[in-house]
N, C-alpha and C positions, 0 to 999 in steps of 0.2 A: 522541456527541451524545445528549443527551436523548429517546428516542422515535426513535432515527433506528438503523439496518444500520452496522456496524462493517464498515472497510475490509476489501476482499479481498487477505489477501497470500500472499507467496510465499518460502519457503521451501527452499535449495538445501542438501543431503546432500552434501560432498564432502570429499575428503582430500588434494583437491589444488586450492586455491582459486585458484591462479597461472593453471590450463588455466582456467576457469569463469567469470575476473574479466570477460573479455569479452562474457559472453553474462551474465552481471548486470548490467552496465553499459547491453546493449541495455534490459532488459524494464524496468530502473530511466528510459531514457529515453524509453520508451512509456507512462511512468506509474505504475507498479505497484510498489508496494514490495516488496523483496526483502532478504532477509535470510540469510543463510549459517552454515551450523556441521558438524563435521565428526559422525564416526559416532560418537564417544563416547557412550557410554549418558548418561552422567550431564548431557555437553554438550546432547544431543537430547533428557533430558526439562527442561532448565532452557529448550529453545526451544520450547519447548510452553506454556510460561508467557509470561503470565498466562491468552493467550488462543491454539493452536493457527491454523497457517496454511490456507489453503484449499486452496491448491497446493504439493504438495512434489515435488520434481524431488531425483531420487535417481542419484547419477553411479556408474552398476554398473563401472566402468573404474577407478574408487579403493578403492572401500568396498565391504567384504564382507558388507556387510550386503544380505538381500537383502527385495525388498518385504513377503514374508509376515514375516517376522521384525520389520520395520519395521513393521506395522501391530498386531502384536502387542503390541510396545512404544506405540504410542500409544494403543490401548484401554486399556492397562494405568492410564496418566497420565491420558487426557480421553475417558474410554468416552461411546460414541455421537455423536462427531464425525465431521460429513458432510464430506471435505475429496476430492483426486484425485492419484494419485500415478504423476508420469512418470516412468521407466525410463531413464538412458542407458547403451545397452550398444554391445558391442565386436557388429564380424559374428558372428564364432564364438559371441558368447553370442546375438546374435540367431536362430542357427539352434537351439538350443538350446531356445528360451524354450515356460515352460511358459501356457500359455492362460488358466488358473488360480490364476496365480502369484502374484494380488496385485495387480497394476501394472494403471491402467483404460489406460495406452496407454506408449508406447516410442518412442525414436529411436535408430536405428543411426546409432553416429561412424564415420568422420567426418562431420560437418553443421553447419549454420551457425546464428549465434541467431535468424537469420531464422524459420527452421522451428517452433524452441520458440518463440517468440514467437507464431505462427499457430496453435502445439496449445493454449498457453495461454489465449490469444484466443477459441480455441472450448470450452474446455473452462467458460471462466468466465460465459462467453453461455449454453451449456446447462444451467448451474448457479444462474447468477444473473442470468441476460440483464444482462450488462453488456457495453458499446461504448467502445472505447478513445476515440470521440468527447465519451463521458457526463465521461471525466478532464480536469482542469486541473493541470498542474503548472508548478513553478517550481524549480527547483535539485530538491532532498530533498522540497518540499512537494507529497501529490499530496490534489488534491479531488479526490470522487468525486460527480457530482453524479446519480446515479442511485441509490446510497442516503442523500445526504445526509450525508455524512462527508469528513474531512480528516484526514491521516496525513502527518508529516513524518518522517522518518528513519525510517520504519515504526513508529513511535509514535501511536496513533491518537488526537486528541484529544477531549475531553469538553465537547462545546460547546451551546450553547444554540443554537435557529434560529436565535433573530435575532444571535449571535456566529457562526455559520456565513454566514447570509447578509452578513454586513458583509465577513467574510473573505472569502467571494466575491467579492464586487463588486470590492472591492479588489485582486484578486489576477488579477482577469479584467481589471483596465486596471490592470495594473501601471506603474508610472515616472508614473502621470498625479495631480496632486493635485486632491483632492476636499474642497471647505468643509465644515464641518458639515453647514450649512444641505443643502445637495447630497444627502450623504449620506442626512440623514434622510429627505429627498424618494423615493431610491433605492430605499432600505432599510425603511422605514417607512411610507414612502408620504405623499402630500400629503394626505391627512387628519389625518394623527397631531398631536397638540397639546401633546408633552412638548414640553420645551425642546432646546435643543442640548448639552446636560451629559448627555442619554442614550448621544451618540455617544463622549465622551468616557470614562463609566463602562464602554463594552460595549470600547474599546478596549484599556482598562486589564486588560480580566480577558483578552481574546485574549492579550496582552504575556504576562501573568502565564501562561498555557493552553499559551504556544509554548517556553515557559522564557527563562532568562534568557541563554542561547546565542541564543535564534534573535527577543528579543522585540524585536531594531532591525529585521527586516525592515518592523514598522508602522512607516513613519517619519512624527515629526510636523515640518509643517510650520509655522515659526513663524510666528503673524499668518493665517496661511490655515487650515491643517485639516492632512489626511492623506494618504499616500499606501502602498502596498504598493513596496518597495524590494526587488528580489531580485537 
């Protein structure tokens, strides 16, 4: 968005994506996009692109990679990126761990995605005070309405306010159709004196902004207006 904090996401390190898929699947439906790649060098600096995650979760129980080495690699790619990077290790490496090592925090397996969900939760509230209450999602689509951003399949889009707030509105009474006239009331507000073909031009470029996989979630309703279909 124009002027507006690019989504927080999150980033999982593993080489066994089979154990992992469950606890992606939690943090993906608390909101938070999440995205996976294993420890190949060349794979982990193409997930650095275009824009590095805030949160990386590094699974010490597949990959040999370890935090310091991992951090090394991402200065190398996107020097000076503030992100936070959690640990999962085995007991034995838990007794082990070095204090220094790299990692701002750790969870010994076995554990539940409950827990990571809680370290992530806190990690991104003292990072960016952000509240799982600030998100709206919908399927893959998450707003973030504490920096003003929208990411769907952890794709963050490039939107204008008022393309943000219409997506809003829409997405916050999803399945309900809304007139033009409504919307610009909404969105715009009862002063505003364009016509109703402003709702129509901002909805065109959302369509075009979601691609053309996701651009039926605006559905237009014939003879009425719009509605958010998910």
């Amino acid at each position: 968005m124009e002027n507006g904090s690019p989504m927080q996401r999150i980033l999982i390190i593993t080489d066994n994506t089979r154990t992992l898929a469950p606890w992606q699947h939690q943090l993906m439906r608390a909101g938070y996009p999440v995205l996976t790649c294993t420890s190949d060098r060349p794979e982990l600096a193409r997930a650095f692109s275009p824009r590095p995650s805030e949160i990386f979760i590094l699974d010490g129980t597949s990959v040999r990679l370890t935090p310091r080495e991992f951090w090394e690699l991402l200065q190398v790619e996107c020097p000076n990126h503030e992100s936070c990077l959690i640990w999962l290790v085995t007991e034995e490496q838990a007794a082990h761990l070095d204090p220094a090592g790299g990692m701002d925090d750790f969870i010994v397996l076995p554990s539940t995605g409950h827990e990571l969900l809680a370290r992530v939760r806190l990690h991104l509230w003292k990072s960016h005070h952000i509240n799982s209450d600030d998100l709206i999602t919908a399927g893959d689509l998450v707003i973030d309405q504490a920096n003003y951003s929208v990411a769907i399949d952890g794709r963050t889009l490039d939107l204008t306010f008022k393309e943000y707030e219409l997506l809003r509105f829409l997405v916050a009474h999803r399945g309900r159709v809304f007139t033009r006239e409504a919307l610009l009331n909404q969105v715009w507000g009862y002063d505003y004196y364009g016509g109703t073909r402003t709702v129509d031009v901002h909805i065109r470029r959302i369509r075009a902004k979601l691609g053309p996989d996701r651009e039926d979630l605006v559905e237009t309703v014939r003879n009425v207006g719009y509605r958010f279909n998910a």
